[in-house]
Each structure stands twice: as C-alpha cells, then as structure tokens.
Steps between C-alpha positions, in 0.01 A plus 500: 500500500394410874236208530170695669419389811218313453701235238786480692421155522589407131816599608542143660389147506307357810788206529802721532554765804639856578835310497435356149507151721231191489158612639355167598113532421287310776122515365186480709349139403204556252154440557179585289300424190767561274766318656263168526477550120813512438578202675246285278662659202855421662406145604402405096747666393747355731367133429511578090873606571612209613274217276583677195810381389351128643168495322493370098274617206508261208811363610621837576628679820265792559765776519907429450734749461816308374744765378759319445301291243289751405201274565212692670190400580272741532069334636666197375532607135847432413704763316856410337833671409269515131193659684715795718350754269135362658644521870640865411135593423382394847734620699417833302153413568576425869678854543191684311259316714697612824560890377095473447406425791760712705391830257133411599583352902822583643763258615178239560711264342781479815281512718265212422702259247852567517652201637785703718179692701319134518825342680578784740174586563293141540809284540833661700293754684224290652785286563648829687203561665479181665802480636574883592181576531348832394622847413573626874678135585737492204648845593522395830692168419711724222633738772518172777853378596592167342314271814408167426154644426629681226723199381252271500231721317792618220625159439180305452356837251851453289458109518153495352609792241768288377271220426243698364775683293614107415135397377426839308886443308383118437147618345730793324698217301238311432358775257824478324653188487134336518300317773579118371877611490459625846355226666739244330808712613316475893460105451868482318670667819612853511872419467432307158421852341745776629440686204163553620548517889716779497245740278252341792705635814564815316140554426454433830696746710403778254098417584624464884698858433219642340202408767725489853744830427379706165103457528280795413859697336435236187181706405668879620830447348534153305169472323500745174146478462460732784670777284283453237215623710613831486495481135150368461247593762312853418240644736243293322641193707329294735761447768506450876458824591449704807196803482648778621202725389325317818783433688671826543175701447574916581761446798621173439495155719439522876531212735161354603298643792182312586212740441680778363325635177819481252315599223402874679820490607653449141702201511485211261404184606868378530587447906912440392458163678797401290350129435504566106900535581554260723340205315666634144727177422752794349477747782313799319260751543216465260390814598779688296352343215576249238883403573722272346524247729139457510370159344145543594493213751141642648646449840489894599109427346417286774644600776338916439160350434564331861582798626230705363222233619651555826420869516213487327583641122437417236762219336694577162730760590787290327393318236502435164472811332653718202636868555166580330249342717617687748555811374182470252359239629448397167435089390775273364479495106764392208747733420619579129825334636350195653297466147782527300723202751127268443561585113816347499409271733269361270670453168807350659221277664376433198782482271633183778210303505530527086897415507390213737232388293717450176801356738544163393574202746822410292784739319701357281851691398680334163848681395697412225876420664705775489798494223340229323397588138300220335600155389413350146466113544439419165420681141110576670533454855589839717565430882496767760605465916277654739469550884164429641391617889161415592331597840253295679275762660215213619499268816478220266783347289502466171560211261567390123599857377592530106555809279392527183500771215204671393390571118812368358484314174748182420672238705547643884748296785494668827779309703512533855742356741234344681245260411272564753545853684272513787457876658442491920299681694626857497830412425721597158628261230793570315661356171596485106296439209583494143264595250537384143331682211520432108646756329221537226290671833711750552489887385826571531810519826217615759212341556212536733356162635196469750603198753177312626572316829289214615426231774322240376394649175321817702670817419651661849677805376632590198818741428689687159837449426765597196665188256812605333517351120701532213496829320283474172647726179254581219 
C-alpha cells in the first residue's frame, strides 16, 4: 500500500537523505520565553548532575549506582544486595511516573529533563554556536574548503568536546564507583588505577561520539523511549502541537503580504516562513503533526510566537495543545487511562514508603553449615555450627554485638569466634558461631529457635533459624 502524499514524510527520518546518507541538521539558535525557561531548568539540573554523586546524607552519597556491588543509593537512602526487591519497586515506580506523565504531556520529559537534550542543547550546542556561529554560518563553514578558518574553528570545537566529554565520563563514574573513590583515584594518580582509567577513556570517547558525531540520532534512533510514544499518546494529549484549524484555514498557508486581508482571502494564519523548521534541533516539520522525533523542546514555540508578533497575529499557533483542543477545543481533564497509571501510582507509592518504614538499619543472615548434622558434647549438651552475615546499613559503626536465644528454658552457651565483633559503617561482617542447647529443650530433630542480636544489651535485629537434635522415640 502506497504512503499518501501528505505522510510521505514518515517514510523517513530528518537525519538521513534521499541517498539514505547523514543529513547534518544545522538549527536556527533559539530565542523566547520558553527557551529562557528551559535554561533555568537546565542550569539546576545541570548543577544537581554533577554534585550528586559528591554531596552526603547521613553519611550517605545522595545517588550511587554501583552495579558491580549492587550498592545504590538512591536521595541518599542506601539500598543493598538484601533491599533489590525495594530498588525494583522504584524503578517500577520511576517508569509509571514517566508513562504518566508522557500519556497526559507528550515526550515533555526529553525535552526538559533528559540529560542527553540538556548536554546538546545547553552544553555542546551553545558551545557550537559560539564558535560557528548561527544556523546560516555553520552551513557555510560545513560546505567551506578545509582553510585555516575552518581548521582553526573545527579543532578548537573537537578540543573543548573532548574535555567536556572527559568531565561528563569523570562525573559518570563517580555515580558508580562513588565520589570519595573518585577523588582518591584523582589524588592517587591515574596510572595507580588502570582498572579504572580505561572504563574512564572509554566512557569518554563514547560521550565525545555521542555529542560531536551521533547528536540528535540518540533520541530518533538510539533512545527507545521515543517508540513508546507511539504506544501511549491518544488525542487527549497535550503535546507541542501545531493548529492547523488556524493555520491552514479553507485554502491553506500563504506567504505574508502586508495589508492583505488573509482571512477574506481564506488562508490560515501560517506565512510558511519555515522558522518552526529551521530552529527544530531534529530537522522536522511540526506542522505534519506529532512525529517521532519530536521531544517537545518548545523551540518551534518561540520562534512562531516571534513571528506572529511580527505580523501582527495573534501568538499560539504552535503550542501546547492536545488533538482535542484543537479540534474541540475542549479543556485538558484526566483520562480513565491516566486515572488508572495515578492508581497504581499510588499503592506502589504507598506500599514503598511502608516496606521502608519496617526496613531495619541492620539484617542479620544465620545458616546452619552445610553437611554438618549436629554434635552431642556430652549426655545433655547438643551443639550446632552456624554461618552468620550481618549488614551494616547505618553511617555509624557498630560495637559489642552478642546473640542470644529467646524463650528458651535451661542452661544456654552461645560461642562465637569473636569476643568482641564490632559491625562498621555500612560494611558486612562475616563468621561462625556455635550454639549449644540442652537436650531436655528440645522437641525433637528440628527445632525452631528465635536468635535475638544485640549491641550493648539493645536489641538491633533479630532473625529465625532451624537446630538439628537427636530424634526422640515414644
């Protein structure tokens, strides 16, 4: 089935040609309301970026992402191997939260927070900008013969890209192998830790790849989340969108004439000035209507509502706006899918804060040795050999820890193979103990024995595990 004429644009991306070759996209520098919003929002998020992995709660980094350990930190609450089923919930919660909010707004979310549009956009491309200058300049300089202009201009962009790529792979490990570790490997030397400098140069020519060659493809081709789009939006979602109700009008767009009376004449208040295309960052026409490689940036916003104050319209003929509003122009309201994603929302929500609540600050883990059956001592005396793990989930270390047996009647030795076990800050302690029971307390081979662990006679955390025992015949 042929593609009608009026979509044969889906047909293709914006970055790749006729020939099926690179399309370099040179946007129009932004200017406008939005854009000087976005650039607040960039800036803090930006600055947040790079002090979170350096900035401590409680002794805690504020986010960490070490896989390899399986240590994250996630507002600086610390979640362990023992806690993943907590971090699966919020990264569930995470992806709800996202799907939410692109049902009920579009790709908002790539626009304004993702931190691949907050490089390009505020970092590599002002960068561009300043050195190519604008949209006009860079095609110029593309299509220029290699002139020491052009040499100069190319090696000083790919100079400061490297070390921005360089910085941005630093701040990149830090969330995984942790800030302190960071800064000691920087003080150490980088040749004292080649296990870490080669992830570091890798990292770094795959951000340099990313922001000097591959750029706005990440979000077309790389970036999954732009499929999902498809998937979720519904004409009930507010998107950046272009009214073609007043745009096109009866006989469509007509370039501007001063003191011609369009609206007798019955064109839409769209002059096909082109600006909304040349300042798209991924080289489309938001007047086909909502595209994949949109990430509703705003930029096409601006730059129409600077057109349209030019001429004398009124502004808002791209803007945010559902399929809806401008067919019906009916109001923004919930839909029965967007209440059912807050539903769920909310009792994951809720069903976290309750599994953090009852978290406790230390887990203990006791296991009998495997293979071992138990060991009579003596006529009375029953002796079993466990494994104990305990986790230090705290800042703080902790000292004098004993274990001790609840409700049990008779003569009780707990030996451990250390007198004093001291637990440090978020750290794991690992060893044997040997409890000893009298055989008048047991019930039979299996019992069921509650272990009460202490520091400094206050009970920390407190565990269940099985004693083996003689069989009893009646």
């Amino acid at each position: 089935m042929e593609t009608p004429s009026n979509e044969v644009f889906r047909d293709s991306i914006g970055t790749i040609n006729e020939d099926g070759k690179r399309n370099w996209i040179f946007p129009k520098k932004p200017s406008g309301p939005f854009w000087e919003k976005r650039k607040l929002v960039s800036y803090f998020l930006l600055a947040f970026l790079i002090a979170a992995p350096f900035v401590k709660i409680n002794g805690n980094q504020f986010l960490m992402f070490n896989v390899l350990e399986r240590r994250f930190n996630i507002f600086g609450f610390p979640f362990w191997p023992q806690d993943f089923h907590l971090f699966v919930i919020s990264m569930i919660i995470l992806v709800i939260f996202i799907t939410l909010f692109t049902v009920g707004f579009g790709r908002i979310f790539c626009g304004w927070i993702c931190p691949q549009t907050i490089f390009m956009e505020m970092v590599f491309r002002r960068i561009e900008f300043w050195i190519d200058g604008d949209r006009n300049k860079q095609r110029k300089l593309a299509k220029q013969k290699w002139n020491a202009e052009k040499v100069r201009k190319r090696v000083l962009k790919w100079f400061i890209f490297l070390v921005i790529s360089f910085l941005i792979a630093n701040v990149f490990l830090a969330y995984l192998i942790s800030g302190d570790k960071l800064l000691r490997y920087v003080i150490d030397g980088p040749f004292k830790h080649l296990g870490t400098l080669i992830p570091l140069i890798i990292f770094t020519g795959v951000f340099y790849f990313v922001f000097a060659w591959f750029r706005e493809q990440v979000c077309i081709i790389a970036c999954p989340y732009g499929r999902l789009q498809g998937v979720l939006l519904d004409t009930k979602s507010v998107v950046v969108a272009y009214d073609h109700k007043r745009g096109e009008s009866e006989n469509g767009r007509k370039s501007f004439r001063k003191n011609e009376d369009r609206q007798a004449l019955g064109h839409g208040d769209c002059i096909d000035c082109m600006q909304c295309v040349h300042v798209c960052p991924t080289g489309i026409d938001i007047r086909n209507g909502t595209q994949l490689e949109c990430v509703n940036c705003t930029a096409c916003i601006d730059e129409c509502d600077i057109i349209m104050e030019k001429i004398s319209l009124p502004k808002g003929l791209i803007r945010y706006a559902s399929e809806e509003n401008i067919e019906n122009k009916t109001k923004f309201k919930l839909t029965a899918r967007m209440k059912g994603y807050i539903a769920v929302l909310t009792i994951l929500t809720g069903i976290l804060i309750g599994m953090l609540a009852l978290r406790n600050d230390i887990e203990a883990n006791i296991l009998r040795l495997p293979g071992q059956l138990y060991e009579q001592k003596s006529e009375t005396i029953i002796s079993n050999v466990y494994t104990y793990k305990l986790v230090n989930k705290t800042s703080e270390d902790i000292e004098n820890i004993s274990f001790k047996i609840r409700n049990m009647k008779g003569e009780v030795n707990l030996v451990s193979n250390s007198d004093n076990l001291v637990l440090k800050a978020q750290d794991i302690a690992e060893g044997t103990l040997f409890i000893e029971l009298n055989k008048q307390d047991l019930s039979g081979d299996k019992n069921k024995l509650t272990i009460d662990i202490y520091s400094d006679n206050k009970l920390i955390e407190t565990t269940s595990i099985g004693f083996l025992g003689p069989r009893s015949y009646n």
